[in-house]
C-alpha positions in Angstrom: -16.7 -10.7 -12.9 -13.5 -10.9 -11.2 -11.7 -14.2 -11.8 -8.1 -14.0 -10.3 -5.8 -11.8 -8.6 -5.0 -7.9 -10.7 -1.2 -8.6 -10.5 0.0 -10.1 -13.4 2.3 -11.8 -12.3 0.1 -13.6 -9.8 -2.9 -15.9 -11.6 -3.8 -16.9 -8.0 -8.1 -17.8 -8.3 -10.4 -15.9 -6.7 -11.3 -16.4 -3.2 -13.8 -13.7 -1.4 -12.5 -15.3 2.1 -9.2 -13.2 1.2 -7.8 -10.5 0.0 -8.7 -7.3 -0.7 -11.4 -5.3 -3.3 -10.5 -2.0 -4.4 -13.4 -0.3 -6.5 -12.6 2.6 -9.2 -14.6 4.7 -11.3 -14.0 4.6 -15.0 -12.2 7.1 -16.9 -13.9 9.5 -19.3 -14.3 7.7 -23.0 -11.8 8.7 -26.0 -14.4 11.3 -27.0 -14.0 13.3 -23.5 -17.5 12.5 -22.0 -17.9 11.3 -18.5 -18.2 7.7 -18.3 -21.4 7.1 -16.4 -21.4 7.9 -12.9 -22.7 4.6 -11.5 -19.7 2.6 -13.5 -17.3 1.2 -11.9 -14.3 -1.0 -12.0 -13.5 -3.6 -9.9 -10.0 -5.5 -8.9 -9.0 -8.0 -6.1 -5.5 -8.6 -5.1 -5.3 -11.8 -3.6 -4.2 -12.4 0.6 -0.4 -13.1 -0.8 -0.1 -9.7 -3.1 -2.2 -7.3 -0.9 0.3 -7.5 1.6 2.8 -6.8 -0.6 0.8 -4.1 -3.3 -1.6 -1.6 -3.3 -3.6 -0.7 -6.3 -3.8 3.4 -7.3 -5.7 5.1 -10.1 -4.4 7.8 -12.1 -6.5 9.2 -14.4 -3.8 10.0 -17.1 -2.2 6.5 -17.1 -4.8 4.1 -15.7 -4.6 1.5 -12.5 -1.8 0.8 -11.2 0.0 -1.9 -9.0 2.7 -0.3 -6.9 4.8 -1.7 -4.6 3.5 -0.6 -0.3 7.1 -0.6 0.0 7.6 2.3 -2.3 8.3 5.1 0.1 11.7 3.1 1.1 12.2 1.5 -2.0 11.1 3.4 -5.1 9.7 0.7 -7.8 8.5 1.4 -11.2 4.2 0.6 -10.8 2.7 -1.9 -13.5 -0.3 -0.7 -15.2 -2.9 -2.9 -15.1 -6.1 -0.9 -16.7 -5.5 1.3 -19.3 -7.1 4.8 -19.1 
């Protein structure tokens, strides 16, 4: 159940008027397996954030929260959900 925004920084309450939802599938577990195909992970950014950050998955490293300004102005992402 999501509870508050994914950024860290921001402990802003869930509110399903705003926002937005991203959806990821879960890594394979330690042993190498593929996690089940039907699970998921979800995140919400809240209105304030999502206009700011974007939310990518990289298999090797987990989710991240990167900057939508990142193309002009490189910024290191915060990880968020470990692989």
């Amino acid at each position: 159940m999501i509870l508050e925004c994914a950024n860290p920084a921001c402990h802003a309450d869930f509110d399903y008027h705003e926002g937005q939802f991203f959806r990821f599938r879960k890594p394979p577990g330690e042993d190498g397996r593929p996690a089940n195909p039907h699970s998921v992970q979800h995140f919400w950014l809240c209105g304030r954030c999502a206009i700011r950050y974007r939310l990518q998955c990289e298999p090797a490293r987990g989710i991240l929260l990167r900057s939508r300004s990142c193309e002009m102005l490189p910024q290191e992402p915060v990880l968020i959900g470990a692989a």
